[in-house]
C-alpha positions as CSV (number, residue, x, y, z in Angstrom):
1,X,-35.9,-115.6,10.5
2,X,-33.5,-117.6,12.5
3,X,-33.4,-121.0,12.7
4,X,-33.7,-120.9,16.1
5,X,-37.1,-119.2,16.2
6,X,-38.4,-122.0,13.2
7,X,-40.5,-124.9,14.2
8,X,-38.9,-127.9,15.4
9,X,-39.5,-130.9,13.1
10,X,-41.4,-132.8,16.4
11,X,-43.9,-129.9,15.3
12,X,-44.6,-132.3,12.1
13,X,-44.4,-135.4,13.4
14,X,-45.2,-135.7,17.2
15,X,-48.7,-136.2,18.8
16,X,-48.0,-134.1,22.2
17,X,-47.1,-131.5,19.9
18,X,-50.4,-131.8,18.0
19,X,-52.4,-132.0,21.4
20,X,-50.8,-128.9,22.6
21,X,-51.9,-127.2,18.9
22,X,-55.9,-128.4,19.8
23,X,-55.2,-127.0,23.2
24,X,-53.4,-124.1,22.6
25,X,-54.5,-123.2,19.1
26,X,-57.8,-124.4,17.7
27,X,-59.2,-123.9,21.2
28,X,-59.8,-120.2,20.1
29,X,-59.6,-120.3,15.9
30,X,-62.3,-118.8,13.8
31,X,-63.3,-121.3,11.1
32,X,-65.6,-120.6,8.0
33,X,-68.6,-123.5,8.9
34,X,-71.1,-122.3,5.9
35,X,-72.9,-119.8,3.7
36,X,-75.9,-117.4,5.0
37,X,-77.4,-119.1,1.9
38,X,-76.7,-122.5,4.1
39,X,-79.4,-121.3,6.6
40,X,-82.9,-121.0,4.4
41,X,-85.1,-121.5,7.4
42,X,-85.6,-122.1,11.4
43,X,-83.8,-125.3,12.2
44,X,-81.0,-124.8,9.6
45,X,-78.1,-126.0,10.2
46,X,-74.5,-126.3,9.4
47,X,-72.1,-128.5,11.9
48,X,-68.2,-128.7,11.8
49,X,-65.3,-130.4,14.4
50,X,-63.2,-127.5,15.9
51,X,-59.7,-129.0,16.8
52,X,-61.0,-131.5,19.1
53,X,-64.8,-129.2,20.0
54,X,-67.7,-130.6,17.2
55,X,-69.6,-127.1,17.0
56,X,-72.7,-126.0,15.5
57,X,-74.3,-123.0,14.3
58,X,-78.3,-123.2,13.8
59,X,-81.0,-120.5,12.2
60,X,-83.2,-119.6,15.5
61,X,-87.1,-119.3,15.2
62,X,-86.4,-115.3,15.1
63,X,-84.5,-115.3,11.5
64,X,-81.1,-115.4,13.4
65,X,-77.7,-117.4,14.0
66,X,-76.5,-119.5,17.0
67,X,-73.8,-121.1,17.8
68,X,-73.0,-124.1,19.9
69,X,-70.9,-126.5,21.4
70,X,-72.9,-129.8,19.5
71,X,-72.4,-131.7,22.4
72,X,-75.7,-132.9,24.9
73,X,-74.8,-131.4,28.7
74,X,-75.7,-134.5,30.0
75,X,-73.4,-137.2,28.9
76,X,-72.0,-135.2,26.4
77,X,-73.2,-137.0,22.9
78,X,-73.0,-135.1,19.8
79,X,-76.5,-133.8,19.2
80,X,-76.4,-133.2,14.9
81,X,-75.2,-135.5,13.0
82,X,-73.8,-134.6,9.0
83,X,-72.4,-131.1,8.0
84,X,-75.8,-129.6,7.3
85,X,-79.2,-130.7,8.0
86,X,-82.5,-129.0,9.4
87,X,-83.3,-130.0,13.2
88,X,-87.1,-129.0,13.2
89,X,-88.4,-127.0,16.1
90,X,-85.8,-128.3,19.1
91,X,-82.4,-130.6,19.3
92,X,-82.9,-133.7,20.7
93,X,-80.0,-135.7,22.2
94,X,-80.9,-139.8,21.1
95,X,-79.2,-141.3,24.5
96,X,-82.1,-140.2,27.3
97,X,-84.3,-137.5,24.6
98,X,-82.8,-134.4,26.6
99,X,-84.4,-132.0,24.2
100,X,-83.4,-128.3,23.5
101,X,-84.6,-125.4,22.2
102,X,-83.0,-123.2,19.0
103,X,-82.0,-120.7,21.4
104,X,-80.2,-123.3,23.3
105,X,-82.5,-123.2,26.7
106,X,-82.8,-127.0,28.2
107,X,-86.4,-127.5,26.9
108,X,-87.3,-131.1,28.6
109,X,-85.6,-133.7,30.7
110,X,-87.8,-136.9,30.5
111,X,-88.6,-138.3,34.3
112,X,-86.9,-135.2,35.7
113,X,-89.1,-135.2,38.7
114,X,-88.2,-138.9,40.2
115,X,-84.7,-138.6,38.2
116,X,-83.4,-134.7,38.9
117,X,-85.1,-133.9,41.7
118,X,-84.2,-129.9,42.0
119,X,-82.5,-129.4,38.7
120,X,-82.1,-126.4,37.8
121,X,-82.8,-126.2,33.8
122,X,-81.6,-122.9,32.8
123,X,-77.9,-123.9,34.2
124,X,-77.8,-126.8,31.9
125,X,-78.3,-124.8,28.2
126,X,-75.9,-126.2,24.8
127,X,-72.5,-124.0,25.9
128,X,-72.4,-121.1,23.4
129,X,-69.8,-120.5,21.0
130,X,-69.0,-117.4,19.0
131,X,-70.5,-116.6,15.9
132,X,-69.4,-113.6,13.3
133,X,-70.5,-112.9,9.9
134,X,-67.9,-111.7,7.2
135,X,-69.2,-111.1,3.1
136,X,-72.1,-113.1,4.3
137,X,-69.5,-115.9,5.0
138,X,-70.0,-117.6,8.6
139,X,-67.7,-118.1,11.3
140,X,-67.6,-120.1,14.7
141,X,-65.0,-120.1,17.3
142,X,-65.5,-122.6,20.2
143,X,-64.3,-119.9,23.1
144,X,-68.0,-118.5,23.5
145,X,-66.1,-114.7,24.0
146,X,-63.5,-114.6,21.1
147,X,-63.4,-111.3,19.6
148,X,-64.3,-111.7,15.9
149,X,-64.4,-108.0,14.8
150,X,-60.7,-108.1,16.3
151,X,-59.7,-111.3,14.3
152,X,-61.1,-109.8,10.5
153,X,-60.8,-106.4,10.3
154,X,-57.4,-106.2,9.0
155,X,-59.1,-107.9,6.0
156,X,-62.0,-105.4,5.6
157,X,-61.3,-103.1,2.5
158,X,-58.9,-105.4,1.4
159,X,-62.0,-108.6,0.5
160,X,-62.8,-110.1,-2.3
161,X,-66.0,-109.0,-4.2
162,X,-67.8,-112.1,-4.9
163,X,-71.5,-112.5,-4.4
164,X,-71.9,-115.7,-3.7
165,X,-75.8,-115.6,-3.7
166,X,-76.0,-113.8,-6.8
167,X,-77.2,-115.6,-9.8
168,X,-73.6,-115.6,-11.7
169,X,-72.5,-118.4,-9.8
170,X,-73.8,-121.8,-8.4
171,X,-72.1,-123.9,-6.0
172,X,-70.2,-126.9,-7.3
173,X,-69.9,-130.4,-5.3
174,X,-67.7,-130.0,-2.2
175,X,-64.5,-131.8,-2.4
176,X,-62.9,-133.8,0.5
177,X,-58.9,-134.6,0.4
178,X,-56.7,-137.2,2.5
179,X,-53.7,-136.0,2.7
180,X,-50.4,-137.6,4.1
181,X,-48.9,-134.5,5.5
182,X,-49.0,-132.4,8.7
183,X,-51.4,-129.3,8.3
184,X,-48.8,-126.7,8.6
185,X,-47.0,-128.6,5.7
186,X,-49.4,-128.1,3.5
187,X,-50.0,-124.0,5.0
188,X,-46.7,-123.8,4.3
189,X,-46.6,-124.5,0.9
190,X,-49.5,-122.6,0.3
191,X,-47.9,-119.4,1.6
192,X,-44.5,-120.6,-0.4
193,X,-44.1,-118.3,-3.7
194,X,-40.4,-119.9,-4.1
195,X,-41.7,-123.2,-5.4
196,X,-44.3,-121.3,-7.8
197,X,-42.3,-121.3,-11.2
198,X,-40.7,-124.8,-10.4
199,X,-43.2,-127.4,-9.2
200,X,-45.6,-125.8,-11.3
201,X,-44.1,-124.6,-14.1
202,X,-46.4,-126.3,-16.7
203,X,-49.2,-125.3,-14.8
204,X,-49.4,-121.8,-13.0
205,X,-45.8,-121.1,-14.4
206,X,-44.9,-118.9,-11.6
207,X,-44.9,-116.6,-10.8
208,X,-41.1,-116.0,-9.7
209,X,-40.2,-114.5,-6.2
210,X,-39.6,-111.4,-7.4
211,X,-42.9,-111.5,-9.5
212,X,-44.9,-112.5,-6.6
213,X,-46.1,-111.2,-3.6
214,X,-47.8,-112.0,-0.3
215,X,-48.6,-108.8,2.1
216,X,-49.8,-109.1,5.7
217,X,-53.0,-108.3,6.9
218,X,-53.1,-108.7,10.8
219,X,-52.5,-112.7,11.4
220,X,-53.7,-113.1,7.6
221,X,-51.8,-112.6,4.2
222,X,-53.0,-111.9,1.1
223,X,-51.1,-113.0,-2.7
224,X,-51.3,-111.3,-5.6
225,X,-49.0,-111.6,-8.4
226,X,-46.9,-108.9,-9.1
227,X,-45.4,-108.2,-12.2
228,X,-44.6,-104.7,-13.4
229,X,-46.1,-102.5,-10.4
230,X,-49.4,-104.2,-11.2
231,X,-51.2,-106.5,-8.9
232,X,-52.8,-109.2,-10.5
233,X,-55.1,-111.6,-8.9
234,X,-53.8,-114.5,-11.0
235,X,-50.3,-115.7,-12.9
236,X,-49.4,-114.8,-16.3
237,X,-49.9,-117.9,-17.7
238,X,-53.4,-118.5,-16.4
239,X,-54.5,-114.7,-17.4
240,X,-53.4,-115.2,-20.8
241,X,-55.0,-118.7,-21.8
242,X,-58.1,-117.2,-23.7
243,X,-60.4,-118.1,-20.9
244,X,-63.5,-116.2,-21.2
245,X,-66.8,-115.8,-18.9
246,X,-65.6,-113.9,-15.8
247,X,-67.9,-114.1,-13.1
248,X,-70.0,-110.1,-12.9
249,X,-69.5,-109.5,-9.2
250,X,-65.6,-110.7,-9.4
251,X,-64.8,-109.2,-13.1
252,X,-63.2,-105.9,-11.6
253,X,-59.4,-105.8,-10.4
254,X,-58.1,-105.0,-7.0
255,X,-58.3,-108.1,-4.9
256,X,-56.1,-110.9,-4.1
257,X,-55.8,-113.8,-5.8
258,X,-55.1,-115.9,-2.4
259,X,-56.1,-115.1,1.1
260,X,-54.8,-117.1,4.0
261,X,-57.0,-117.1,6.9
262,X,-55.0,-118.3,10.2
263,X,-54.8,-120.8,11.4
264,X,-56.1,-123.5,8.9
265,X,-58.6,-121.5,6.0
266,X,-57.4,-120.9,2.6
267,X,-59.6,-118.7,0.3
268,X,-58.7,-118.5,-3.6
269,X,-60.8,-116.0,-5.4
270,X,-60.6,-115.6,-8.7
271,X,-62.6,-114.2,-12.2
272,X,-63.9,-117.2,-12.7
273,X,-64.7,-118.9,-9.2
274,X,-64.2,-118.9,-5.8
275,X,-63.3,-121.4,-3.0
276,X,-62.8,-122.2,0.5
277,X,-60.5,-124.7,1.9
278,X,-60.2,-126.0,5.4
279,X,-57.7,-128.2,6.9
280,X,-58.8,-130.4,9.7
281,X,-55.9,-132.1,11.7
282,X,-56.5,-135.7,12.0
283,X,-52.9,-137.0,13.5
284,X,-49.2,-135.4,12.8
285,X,-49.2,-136.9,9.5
286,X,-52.7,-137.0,8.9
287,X,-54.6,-134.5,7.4
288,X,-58.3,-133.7,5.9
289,X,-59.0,-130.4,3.6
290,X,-62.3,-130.1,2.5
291,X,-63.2,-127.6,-0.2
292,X,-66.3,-125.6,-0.6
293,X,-66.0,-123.9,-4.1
294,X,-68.8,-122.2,-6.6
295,X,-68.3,-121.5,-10.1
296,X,-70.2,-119.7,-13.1
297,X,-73.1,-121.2,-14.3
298,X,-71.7,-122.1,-17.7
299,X,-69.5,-124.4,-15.8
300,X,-69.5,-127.9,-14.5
301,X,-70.8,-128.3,-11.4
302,X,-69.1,-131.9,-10.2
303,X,-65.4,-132.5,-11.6
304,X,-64.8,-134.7,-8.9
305,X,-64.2,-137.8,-11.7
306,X,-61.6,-135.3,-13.5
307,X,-59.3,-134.6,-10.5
308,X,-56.4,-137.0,-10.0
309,X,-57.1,-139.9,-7.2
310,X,-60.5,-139.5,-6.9
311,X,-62.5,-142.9,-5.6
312,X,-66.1,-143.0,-6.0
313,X,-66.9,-145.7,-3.9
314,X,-65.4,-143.2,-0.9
315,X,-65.7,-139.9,-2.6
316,X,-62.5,-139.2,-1.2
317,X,-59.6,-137.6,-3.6
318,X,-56.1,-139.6,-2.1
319,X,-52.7,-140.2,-3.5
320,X,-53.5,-143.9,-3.0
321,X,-55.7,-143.6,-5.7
322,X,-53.4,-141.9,-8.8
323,X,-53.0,-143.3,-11.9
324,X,-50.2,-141.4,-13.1
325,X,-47.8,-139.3,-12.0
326,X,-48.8,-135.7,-10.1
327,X,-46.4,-133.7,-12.6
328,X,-48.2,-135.7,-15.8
329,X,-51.5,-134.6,-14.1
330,X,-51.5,-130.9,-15.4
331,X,-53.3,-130.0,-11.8
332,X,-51.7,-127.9,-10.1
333,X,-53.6,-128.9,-6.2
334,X,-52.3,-132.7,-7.4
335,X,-48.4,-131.3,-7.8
336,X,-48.9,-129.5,-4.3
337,X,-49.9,-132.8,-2.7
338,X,-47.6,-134.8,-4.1
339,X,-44.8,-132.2,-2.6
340,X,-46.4,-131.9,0.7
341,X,-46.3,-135.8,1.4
342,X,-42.9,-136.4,-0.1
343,X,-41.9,-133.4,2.7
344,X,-43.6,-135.1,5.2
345,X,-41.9,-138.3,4.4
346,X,-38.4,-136.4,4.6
347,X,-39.2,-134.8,7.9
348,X,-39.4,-138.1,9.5
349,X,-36.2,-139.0,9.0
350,X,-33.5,-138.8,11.6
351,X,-31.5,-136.7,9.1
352,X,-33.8,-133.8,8.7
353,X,-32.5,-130.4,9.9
354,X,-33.7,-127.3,8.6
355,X,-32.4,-125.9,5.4
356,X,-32.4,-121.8,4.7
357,X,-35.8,-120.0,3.8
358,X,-35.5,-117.7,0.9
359,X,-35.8,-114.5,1.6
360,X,-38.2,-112.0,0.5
361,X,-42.4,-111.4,0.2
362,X,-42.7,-113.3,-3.2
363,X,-40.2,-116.2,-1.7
364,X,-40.1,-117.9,1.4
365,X,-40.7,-115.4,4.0
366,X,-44.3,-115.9,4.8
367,X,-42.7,-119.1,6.2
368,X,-41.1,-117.3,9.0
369,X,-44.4,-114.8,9.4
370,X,-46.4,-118.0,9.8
371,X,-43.8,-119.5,12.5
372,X,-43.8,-115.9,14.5
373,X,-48.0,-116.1,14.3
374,X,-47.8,-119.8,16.2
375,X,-45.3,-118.2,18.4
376,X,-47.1,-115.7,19.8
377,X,-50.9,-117.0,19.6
378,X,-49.5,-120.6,21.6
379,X,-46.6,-119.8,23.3
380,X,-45.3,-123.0,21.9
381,X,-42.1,-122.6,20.3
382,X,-39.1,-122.0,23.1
């Protein structure tokens, strides 16, 4: 990939460009908001901010899912508040008690007689947005037609296995991460099997570029390592550590290790757990990634006071709050972090011009696939 067709550094560090990204981008993005587990009865509900749209996806009275644009058609307040929660029998906005039902239908205007004269109710409904269902997984997409059978099926066939309301595993406490870097910093490195046997080579220990590989599927890629013809859904070193109690639905081969979602999901599945990440762009250099992960039941359920920079008064995990160095950490997500915001720092600086990608499937060149995906689905680079 030519430099020429590569994102300009303003891409990392400017706010028009970032507006143009909620505009252009996130304005039609499928993102994972929750479990069908999440959604144990009528009211049920999981909520999550879109780009710039706070959605909302809600169990209906019938046993099914909705999803809506969480915002009150009056004035536009956000109706549900937290990322889960059960709203009874209706939605009620807490400005002027506009109330509405699970389906969405404008239930009750208070005073609408002397107020509204001649509103017309059924006009005035939460906006829909699109819904779609993937390994019981659920997604939401804020443009109320996107096609989500379109957007996954490259992956179908190609899934992980895991079962996540089986028995063998149990969810563990959600993490939440501040991170000083652009979002496609941090998608970048994530998609980066060059810097595998280097930054973390006393933790993953590779694998190297040629032992490493990342395939396409549609606007989604998939890692395994590869080493010897065989793909392998984790690095040597991590295989090899002794580590027993492999999870029954995930025990069998032939799945990646890593799947990258676009635009902003990251999905690791492994033997022995399986997580969801999701970055949420707060400003160019500002970002939030939230991780929803479960684990066997033999494990611990909240390592939050193990990981590197975690604050308990927040519950945030931040590199304002390390006590060491990343590369003394032996955590492999802390070493990624600590890279992605010393990048950040470096592409802020008047000197920055971009350097050669390394070429091939285990190296650098999911780089240029992800540039030629932003191309094409925002029309944004020249």
């Amino acid at each position: 990939m030519s430099n020429s067709r590569r994102l300009p550094k303003e891409a990392y560090t400017d706010q028009g460009w970032l507006d143009l990204e909620f505009q252009n981008l996130f304005s039609d993005a499928w993102f994972i908001i929750g479990h069908k587990d999440d959604f144990t009865e009528a009211g049920s509900y999981r909520t999550l901010t879109a780009g710039l749209a706070p959605l909302a996806v809600i169990r209906d009275n019938e046993g099914g899912y909705s999803a809506y644009h969480n915002i009150c058609r009056h004035r536009g307040a956000v109706l549900l508040d937290g990322e889960s929660g059960n709203a009874g029998g209706s939605l009620v906005c807490p400005y002027h008690r506009w109330t509405y039902g699970l389906d969405g239908a404008l239930r009750g205007v208070p005073n609408r007689t002397e107020c509204f004269p001649g509103l017309d109710r059924s006009t005035l409904g939460l906006k829909p947005a699109a819904l779609g269902i993937f390994r019981n997984l659920v997604f939401v997409n804020q443009l109320g037609d996107s096609d989500f059978d379109q957007w996954i099926s490259p992956l179908r066939g190609r899934e992980w296995p895991h079962d996540l309301s089986s028995g063998d595993v149990r969810e563990a406490t959600p993490l939440v991460y501040d991170l000083k870097c652009n979002w496609k910093v941090f998608v970048e490195n994530a998609i980066d099997g060059y810097h595998l046997a280097y930054l973390h080579e006393n933790t993953l220990g590779g694998p190297t570029p040629d032992q490493n590989l990342w395939e396409k599927a549609g606007q989604h890629m998939i890692w395994y390592a590869n080493e010897d013809g065989i793909r392998h859904r984790l690095p040597a070193k991590i295989r090899e550590n002794g580590r027993t109690g492999m999870i029954a639905s995930a025990s069998d081969p032939g799945y990646g290790g890593v799947y990258y979602l676009f635009p902003a999901t990251l999905i690791v599945a492994t033997p022995y757990g399986f997580s969801i990440s999701t970055l949420h762009p707060i400003s160019p250099s500002r970002t939030r990634l939230t991780v929803r992960h479960w684990v066997g039941p033999w494990q611990n359920t909240d390592e939050r006071q193990n990981i590197p920079g975690f604050d308990e008064t927040t519950g945030v995990i931040s590199s304002d709050s390390w006590t060491e160095h990343p590369l003394d950490t032996g955590d492999f997500q802390t070493e990624d972090i600590w890279i992605c915001e010393k990048v950040q720092r470096g592409l802020q600086s008047p000197a920055y011009e971009h350097g050669p990608l390394s070429k091939g499937r285990g190296a650098e060149d999911p780089i240029g696939w992800f540039h030629e995906l932003l191309h094409h689905q925002t029309q944004l680079i020249g």
